[in-house]
C-alpha positions as a Markdown table, in Angstrom:
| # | Residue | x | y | z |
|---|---|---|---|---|
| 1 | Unk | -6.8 | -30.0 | 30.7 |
| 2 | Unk | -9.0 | -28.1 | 27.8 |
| 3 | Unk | -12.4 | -29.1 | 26.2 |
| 4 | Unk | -12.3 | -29.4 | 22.9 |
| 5 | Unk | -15.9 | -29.6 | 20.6 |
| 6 | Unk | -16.8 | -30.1 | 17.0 |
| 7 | Unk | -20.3 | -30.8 | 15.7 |
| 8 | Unk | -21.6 | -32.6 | 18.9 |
| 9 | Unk | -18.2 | -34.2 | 19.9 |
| 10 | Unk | -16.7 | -33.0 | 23.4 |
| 11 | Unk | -13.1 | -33.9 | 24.3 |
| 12 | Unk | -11.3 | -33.5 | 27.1 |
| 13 | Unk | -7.2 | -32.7 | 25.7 |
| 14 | Unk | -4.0 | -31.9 | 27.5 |
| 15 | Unk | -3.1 | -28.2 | 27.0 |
| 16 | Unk | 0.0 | -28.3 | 24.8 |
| 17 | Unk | -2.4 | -30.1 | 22.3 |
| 18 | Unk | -5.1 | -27.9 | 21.6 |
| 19 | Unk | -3.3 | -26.6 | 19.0 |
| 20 | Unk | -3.5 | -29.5 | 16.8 |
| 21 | Unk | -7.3 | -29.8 | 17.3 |
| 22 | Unk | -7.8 | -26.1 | 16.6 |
| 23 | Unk | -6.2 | -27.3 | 13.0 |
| 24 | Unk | -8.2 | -29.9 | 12.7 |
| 25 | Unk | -11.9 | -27.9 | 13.5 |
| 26 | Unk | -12.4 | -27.7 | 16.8 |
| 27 | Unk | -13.2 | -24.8 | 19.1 |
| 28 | Unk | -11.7 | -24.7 | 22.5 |
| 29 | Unk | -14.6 | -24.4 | 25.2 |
| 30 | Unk | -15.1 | -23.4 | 28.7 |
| 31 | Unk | -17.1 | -25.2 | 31.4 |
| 32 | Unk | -20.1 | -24.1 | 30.3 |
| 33 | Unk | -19.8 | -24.3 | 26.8 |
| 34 | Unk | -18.6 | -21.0 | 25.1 |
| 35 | Unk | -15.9 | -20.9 | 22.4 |
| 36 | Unk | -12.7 | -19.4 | 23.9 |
| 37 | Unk | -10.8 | -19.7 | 20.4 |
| 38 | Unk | -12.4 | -21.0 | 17.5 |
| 39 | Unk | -11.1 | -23.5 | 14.8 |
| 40 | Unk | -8.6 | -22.4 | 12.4 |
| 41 | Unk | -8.8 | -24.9 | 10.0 |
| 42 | Unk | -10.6 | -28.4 | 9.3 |
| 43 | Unk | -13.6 | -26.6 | 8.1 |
| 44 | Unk | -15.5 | -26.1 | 4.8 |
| 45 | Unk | -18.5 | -23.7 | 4.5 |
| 46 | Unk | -20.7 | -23.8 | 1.9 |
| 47 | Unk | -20.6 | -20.7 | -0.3 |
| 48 | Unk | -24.5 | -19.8 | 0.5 |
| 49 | Unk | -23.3 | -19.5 | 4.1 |
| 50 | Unk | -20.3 | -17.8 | 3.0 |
| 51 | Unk | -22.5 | -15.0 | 0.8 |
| 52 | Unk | -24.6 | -14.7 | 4.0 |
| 53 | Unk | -22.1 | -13.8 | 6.2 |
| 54 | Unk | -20.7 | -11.0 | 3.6 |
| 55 | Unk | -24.1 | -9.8 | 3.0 |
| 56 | Unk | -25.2 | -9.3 | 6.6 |
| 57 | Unk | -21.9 | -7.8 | 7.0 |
| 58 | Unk | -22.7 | -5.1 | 4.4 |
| 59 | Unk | -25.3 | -4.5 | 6.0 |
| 60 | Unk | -24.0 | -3.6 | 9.6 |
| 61 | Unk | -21.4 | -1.6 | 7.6 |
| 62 | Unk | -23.8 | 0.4 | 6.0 |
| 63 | Unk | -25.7 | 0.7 | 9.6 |
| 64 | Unk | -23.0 | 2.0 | 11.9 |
| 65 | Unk | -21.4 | 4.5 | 8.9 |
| 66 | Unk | -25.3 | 6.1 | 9.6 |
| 67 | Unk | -24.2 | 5.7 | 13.1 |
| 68 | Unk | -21.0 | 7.4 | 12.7 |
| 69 | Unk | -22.7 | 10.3 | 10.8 |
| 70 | Unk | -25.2 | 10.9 | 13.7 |
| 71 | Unk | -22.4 | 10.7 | 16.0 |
| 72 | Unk | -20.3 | 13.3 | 14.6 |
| 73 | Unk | -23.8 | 15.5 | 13.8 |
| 74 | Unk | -23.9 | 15.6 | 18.0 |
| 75 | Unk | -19.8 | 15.4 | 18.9 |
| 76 | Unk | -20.5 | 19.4 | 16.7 |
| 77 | Unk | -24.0 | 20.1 | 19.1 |
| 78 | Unk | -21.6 | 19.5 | 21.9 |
| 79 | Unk | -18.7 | 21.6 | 20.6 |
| 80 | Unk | -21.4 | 24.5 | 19.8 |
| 81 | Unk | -22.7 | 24.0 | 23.3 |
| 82 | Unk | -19.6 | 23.9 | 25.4 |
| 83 | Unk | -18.2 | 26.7 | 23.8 |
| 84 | Unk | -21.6 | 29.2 | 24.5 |
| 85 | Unk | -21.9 | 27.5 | 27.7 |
| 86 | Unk | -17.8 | 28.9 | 28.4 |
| 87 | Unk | -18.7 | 32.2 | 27.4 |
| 88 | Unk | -21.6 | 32.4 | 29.7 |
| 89 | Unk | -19.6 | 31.1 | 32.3 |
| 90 | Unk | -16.8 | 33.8 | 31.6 |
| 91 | Unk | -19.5 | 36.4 | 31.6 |
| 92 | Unk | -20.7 | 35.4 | 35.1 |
| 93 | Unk | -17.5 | 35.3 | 36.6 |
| 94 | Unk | -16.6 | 39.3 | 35.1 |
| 95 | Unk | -20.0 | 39.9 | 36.9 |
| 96 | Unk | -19.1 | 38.1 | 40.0 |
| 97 | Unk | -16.0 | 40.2 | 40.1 |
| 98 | Unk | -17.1 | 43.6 | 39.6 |
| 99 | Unk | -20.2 | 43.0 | 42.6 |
| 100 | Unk | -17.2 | 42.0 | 44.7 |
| 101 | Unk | -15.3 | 45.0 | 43.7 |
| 102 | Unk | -18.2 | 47.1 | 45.0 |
């Protein structure tokens, strides 16, 4: 048996008919409430919501590409570092070798 809700409605449906409600606008729910698959049809949104959405979704777009900037600013730090950090190491060991050698 799977839960079934839209608006305030909660029903309880067999399994093999979940996808019917999913086409009418209802999300399949959990126990406790969460959406496992939301609704894929049955719906209307208004087009304020819908301009909403796509404008909060600019936003984070515009956030995480100066995320990804950032990101690949330090990825090149770390490059920089590992590679002065492996010629120190080299260094050492060439020192390490020519004390044993002595």
């Amino acid at each position: 048996m799977a839960k079934v809700k839209k608006a305030n409605r909660v029903l309880t449906v067999q399994g093999n008919e979940v996808a019917s409600y999913l086409k009418e606008g209802y999300d399949q729910i959990d126990e406790n409430g969460e959406v496992l698959k939301r609704a894929t049809g049955g719906r209307n949104v208004s087009l304020a919501e819908h301009n909403k959405v796509l404008d909060e979704l600019d936003e984070l777009k515009k956030a995480s590409s100066g995320v990804n900037e950032i990101g690949k600013e330090l990825v090149e730090e770390m490059k920089k570092e590992i590679k002065a950090l492996k010629s120190e190491n080299t260094k050492l060991k060439k020192a390490v070798e020519e004390q044993k050698g002595e």
